[in-house]
C-alpha positions as CSV (number, residue, x, y, z in Angstrom):
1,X,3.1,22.8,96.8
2,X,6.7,23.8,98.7
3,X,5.0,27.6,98.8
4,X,1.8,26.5,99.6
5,X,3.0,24.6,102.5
6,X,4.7,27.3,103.7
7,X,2.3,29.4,104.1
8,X,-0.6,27.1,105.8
9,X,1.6,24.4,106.9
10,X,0.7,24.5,110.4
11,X,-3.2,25.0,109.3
12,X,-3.1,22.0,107.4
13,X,-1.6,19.9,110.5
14,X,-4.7,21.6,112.2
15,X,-7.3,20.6,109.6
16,X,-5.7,17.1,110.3
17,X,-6.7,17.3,113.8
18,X,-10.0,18.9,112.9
19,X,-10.8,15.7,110.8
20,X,-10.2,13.5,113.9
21,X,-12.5,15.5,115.9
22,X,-15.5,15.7,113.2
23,X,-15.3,11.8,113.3
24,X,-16.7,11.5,116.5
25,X,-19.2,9.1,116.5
26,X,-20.5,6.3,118.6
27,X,-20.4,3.7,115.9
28,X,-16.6,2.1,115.4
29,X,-16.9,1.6,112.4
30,X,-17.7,4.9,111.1
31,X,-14.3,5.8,112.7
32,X,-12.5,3.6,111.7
33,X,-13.3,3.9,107.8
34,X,-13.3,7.6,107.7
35,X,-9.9,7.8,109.4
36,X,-8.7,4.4,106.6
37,X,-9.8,7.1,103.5
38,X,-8.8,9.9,105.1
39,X,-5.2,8.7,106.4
40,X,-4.7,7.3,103.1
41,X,-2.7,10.4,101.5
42,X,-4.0,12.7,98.8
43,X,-2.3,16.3,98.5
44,X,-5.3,18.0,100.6
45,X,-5.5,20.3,97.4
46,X,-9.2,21.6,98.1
47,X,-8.2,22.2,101.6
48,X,-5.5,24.3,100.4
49,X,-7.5,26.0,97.9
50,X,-9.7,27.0,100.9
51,X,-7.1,28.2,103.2
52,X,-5.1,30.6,100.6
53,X,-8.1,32.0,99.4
54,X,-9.0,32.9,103.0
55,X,-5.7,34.5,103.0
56,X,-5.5,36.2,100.0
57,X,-8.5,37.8,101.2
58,X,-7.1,38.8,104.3
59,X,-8.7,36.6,106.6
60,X,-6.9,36.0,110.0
61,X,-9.3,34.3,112.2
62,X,-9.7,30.6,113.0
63,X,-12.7,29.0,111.4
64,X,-10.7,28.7,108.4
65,X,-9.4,25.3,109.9
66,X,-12.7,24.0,110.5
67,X,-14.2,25.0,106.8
68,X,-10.8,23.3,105.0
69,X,-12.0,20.6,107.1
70,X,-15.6,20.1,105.8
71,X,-14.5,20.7,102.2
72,X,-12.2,17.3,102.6
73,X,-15.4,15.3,104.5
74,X,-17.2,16.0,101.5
75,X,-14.6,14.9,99.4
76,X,-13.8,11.9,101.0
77,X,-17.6,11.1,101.1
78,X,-17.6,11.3,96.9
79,X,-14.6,9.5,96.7
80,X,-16.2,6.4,99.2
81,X,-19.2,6.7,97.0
82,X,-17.5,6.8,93.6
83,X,-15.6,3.7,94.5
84,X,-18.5,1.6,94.6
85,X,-20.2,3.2,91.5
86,X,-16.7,2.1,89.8
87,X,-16.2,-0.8,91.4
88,X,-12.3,0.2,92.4
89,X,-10.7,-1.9,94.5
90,X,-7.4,0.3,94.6
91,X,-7.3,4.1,96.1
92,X,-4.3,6.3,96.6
93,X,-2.3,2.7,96.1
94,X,-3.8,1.0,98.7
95,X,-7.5,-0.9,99.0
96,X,-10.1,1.0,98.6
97,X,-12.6,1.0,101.8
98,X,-15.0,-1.0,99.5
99,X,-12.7,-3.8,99.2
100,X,-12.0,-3.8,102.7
101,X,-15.7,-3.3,104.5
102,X,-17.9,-4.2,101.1
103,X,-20.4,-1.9,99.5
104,X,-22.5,-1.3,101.8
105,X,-20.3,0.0,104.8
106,X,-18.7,2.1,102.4
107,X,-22.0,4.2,100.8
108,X,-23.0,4.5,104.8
109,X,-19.9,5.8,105.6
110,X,-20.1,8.6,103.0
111,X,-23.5,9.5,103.8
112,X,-22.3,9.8,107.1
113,X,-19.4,12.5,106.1
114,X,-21.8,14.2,103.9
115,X,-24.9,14.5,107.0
116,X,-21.7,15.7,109.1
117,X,-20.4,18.2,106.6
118,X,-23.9,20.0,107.0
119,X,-23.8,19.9,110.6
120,X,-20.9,21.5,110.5
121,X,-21.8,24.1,107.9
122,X,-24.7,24.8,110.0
123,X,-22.7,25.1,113.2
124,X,-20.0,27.8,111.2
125,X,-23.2,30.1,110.8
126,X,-22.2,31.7,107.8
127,X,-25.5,30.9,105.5
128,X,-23.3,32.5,102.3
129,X,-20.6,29.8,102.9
130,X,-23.9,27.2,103.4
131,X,-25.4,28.3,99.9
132,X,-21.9,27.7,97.9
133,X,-21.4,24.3,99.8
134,X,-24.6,22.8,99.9
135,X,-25.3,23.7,96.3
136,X,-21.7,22.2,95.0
137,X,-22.8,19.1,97.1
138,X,-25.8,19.0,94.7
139,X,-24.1,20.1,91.5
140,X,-21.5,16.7,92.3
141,X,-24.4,14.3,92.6
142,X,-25.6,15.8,89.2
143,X,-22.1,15.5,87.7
144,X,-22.7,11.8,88.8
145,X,-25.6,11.1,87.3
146,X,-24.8,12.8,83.9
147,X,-21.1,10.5,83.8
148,X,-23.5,7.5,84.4
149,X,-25.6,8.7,81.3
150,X,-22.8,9.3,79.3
151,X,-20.9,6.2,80.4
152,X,-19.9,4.1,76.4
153,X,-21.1,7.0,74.6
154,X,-18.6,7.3,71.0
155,X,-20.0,10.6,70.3
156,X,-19.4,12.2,73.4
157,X,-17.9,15.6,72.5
158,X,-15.7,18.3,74.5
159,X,-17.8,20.4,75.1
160,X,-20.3,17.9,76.8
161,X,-17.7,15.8,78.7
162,X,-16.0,19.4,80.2
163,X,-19.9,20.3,81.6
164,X,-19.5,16.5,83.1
165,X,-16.0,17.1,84.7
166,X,-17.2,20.7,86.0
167,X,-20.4,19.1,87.6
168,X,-18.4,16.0,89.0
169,X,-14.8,17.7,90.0
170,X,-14.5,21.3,89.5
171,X,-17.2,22.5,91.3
172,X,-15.7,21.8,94.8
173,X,-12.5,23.1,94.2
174,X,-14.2,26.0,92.9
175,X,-16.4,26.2,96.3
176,X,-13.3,25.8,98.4
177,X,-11.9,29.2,96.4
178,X,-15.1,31.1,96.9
179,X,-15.8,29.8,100.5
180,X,-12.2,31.3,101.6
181,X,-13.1,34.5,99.6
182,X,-16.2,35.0,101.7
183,X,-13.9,34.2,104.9
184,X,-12.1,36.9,104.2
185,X,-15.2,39.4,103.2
186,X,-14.1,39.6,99.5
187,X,-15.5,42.4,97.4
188,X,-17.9,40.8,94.9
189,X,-15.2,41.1,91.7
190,X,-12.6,39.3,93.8
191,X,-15.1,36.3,95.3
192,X,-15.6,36.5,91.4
193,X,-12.3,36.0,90.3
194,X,-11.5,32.9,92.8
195,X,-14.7,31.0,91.9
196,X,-13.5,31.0,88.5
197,X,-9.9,29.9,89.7
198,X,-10.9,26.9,91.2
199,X,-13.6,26.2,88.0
200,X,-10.8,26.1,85.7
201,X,-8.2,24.8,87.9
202,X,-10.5,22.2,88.4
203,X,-10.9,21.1,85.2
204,X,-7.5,20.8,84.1
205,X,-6.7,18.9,87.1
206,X,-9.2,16.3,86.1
207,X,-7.6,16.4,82.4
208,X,-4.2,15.5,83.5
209,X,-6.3,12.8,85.9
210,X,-7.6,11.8,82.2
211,X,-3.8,11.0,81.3
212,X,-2.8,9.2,84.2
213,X,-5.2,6.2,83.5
214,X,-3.2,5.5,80.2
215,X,0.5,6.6,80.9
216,X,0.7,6.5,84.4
217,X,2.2,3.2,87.0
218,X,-0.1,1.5,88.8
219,X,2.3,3.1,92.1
220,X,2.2,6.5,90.7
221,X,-1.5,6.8,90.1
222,X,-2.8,5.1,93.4
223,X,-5.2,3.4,91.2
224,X,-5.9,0.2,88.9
225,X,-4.6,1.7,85.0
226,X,-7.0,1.5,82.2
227,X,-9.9,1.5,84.9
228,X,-12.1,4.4,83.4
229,X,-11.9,2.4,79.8
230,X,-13.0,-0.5,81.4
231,X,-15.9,1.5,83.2
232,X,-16.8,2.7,79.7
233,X,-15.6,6.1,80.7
234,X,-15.1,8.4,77.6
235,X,-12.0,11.3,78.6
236,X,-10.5,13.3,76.7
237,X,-7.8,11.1,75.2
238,X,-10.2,9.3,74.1
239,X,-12.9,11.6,72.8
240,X,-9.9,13.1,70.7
241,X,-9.1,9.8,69.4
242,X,-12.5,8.9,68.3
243,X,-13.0,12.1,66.4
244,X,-10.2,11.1,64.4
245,X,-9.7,7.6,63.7
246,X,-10.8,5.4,61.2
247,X,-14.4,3.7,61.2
248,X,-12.8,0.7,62.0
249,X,-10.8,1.9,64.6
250,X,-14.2,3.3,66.1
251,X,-15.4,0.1,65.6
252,X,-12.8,-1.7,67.5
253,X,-13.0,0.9,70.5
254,X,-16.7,0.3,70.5
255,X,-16.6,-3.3,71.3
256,X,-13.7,-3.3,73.6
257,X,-15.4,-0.5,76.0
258,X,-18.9,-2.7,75.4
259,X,-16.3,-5.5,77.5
260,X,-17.6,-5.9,81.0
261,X,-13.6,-7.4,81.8
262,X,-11.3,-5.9,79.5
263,X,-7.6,-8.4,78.9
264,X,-4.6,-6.9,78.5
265,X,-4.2,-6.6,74.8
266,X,-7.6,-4.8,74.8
267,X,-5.7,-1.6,77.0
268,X,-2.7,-1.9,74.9
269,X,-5.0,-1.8,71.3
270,X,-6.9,1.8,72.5
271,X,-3.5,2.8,74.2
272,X,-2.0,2.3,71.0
273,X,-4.8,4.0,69.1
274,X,-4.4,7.0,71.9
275,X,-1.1,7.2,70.9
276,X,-1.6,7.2,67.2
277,X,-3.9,10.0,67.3
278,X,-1.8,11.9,70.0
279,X,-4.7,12.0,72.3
280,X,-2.3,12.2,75.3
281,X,-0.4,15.5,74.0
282,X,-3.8,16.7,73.1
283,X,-5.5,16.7,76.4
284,X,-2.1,18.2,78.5
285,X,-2.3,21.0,75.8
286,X,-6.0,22.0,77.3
287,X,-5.5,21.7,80.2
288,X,-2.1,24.0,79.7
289,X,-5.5,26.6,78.1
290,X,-7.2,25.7,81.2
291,X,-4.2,26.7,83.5
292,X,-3.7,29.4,81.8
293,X,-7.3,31.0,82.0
294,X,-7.3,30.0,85.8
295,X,-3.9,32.3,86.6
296,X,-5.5,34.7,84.6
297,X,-8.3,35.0,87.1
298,X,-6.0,36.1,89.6
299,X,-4.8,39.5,88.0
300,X,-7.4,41.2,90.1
301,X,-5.1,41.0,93.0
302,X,-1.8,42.5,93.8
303,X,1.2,40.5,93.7
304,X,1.6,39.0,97.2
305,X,2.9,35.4,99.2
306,X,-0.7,33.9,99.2
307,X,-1.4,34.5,95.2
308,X,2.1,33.0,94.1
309,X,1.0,29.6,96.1
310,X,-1.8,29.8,94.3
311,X,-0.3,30.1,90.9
312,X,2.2,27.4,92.2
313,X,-0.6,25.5,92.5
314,X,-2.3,26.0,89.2
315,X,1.6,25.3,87.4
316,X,1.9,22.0,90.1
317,X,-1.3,19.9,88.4
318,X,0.4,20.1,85.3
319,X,3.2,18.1,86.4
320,X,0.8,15.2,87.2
321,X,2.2,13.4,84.1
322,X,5.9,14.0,85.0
């Protein structure tokens, strides 16, 4: 992140500002949630994403700013709705807006950031930046759905669950890559190259997201442990635990995901099982592939400040475990 920040330090302080602006609005309490989730911390990855790739492209003009910007509204509108789908009451270690202002305020609130992100799209005039925007916005509320369909199910496999995390987290980081490549009028192959950066970037960020709910603090993660099991989420830990323990074992896991409240000893029995089974090693080991195949995409450009941040980058959500 240190040569990231280096390079669009003062461009993210910007986007900062930008946010403030874009949450104009005549009702207080739009205001005042969207500046609560969007004060609350986060690493303003996708925003970054956006910004380098603009650079790395040789972009030098200003709506960079206000594009990094609308990339984190829709963010923050998935992560106000996701909430509520998931019934979190903790986000970025604090309350999560839900708990705060209730369901409803919070769903309203997204929609809100979403409406404004489109305004704003519309205002930037660029209708190939529109297309890749509006259509990951679409592509998210798919990846939605499809995690909702797949929610308990034992026989999810890889293969299906990476098509979820694409749909549901990859996608925008992927946007944000290809949105900075058209800033800075990319030739096709290198718009190319950067879509599939932030695809697979994506994806192994969410992996290492997949460890954090069984190894991680309740501090460090910013979130309530064990909450995807208790949602009935299936990741990769556990996908690669299923496929290898006993029917027994499967039929313990079964019924304690069935739970609606897990207890304590229910976490530590599939932790334990996790562990058995080395589903932990096994998911930081694809998402090292994943890593991998992302800097690879980036061999297409010459060695310069811009591509090293983003190879930082790609080796910095690796340490998400450490």
């Amino acid at each position: 992140m240190e040569a990231a920040l280096a390079l669009i330090g003062e461009d993210l302080i910007n986007v900062e500002l930008q946010f403030k602006k874009d949450l104009e609005s005549d009702v207080p309490l739009i205001r005042k949630v969207g500046e609560y989730v969007l004060a609350s911390g986060g690493k303003r990855i996708r925003p970054a994403l956006l910004l380098l790739s603009a650079k790395l492209c040789g972009y030098t003009g200003t709506r960079n700013v206000a594009l990094a910007s609308v990339i984190e509204f829709i963010h923050t509108a998935t992560l106000l709705h996701d909430d509520v789908v998931d019934n979190a009451n903790l986000r970025r270690g604090i309350a999560s807006a839900n708990t705060l202002w209730g369901n409803e305020a919070s769903v309203l609130v997204g929609d809100f950031l979403f409406s404004k992100s489109f305004s704003l799209m519309v205002a930037d005039g660029d209708l190939n930046i529109l297309k890749i925007l509006s259509g990951a916005t679409t592509i998210i509320a798919e990846g939605e759905v499809l995690q909702l369909i797949c929610t308990s199910d034992l026989n999810l496999t890889l293969e299906r669950y990476v098509e979820v995390v694409k749909a549901k987290t990859a996608i925008l980081l992927s946007a944000a890559c290809q949105a900075g490549a058209v800033l800075g009028q990319a030739s096709p192959r290198h718009e190319a190259a950067l879509k599939e950066f932030g695809m697979d970037l994506g994806i192994a960020f969410q992996l290492m997201d997949d460890t954090l709910d069984y190894v991680a603090s309740e501090e460090q993660f910013g979130k309530s442990i064990g909450h995807d099991l208790e949602e009935g989420k299936i990741t990769l830990p556990l996908i690669h635990t299923l496929e290898r323990c006993t029917a027994e074992e499967r039929k313990q896991i079964g019924a304690i995901i069935e739970k609606d409240l897990l207890e304590d000893h229910d976490f530590s029995t599939v932790l334990q099982l996790v562990e058995k089974y080395d589903g932990i090693n096994h998911t930081v080991a694809v998402a090292n592939e994943f890593v991998t195949r992302c800097k690879s995409h980036l061999e297409v450009f010459p060695t310069s400040p811009e591509k090293d941040a983003l190879l930082g980058l790609a080796e910095y959500v690796l340490t998400r475990v450490k």
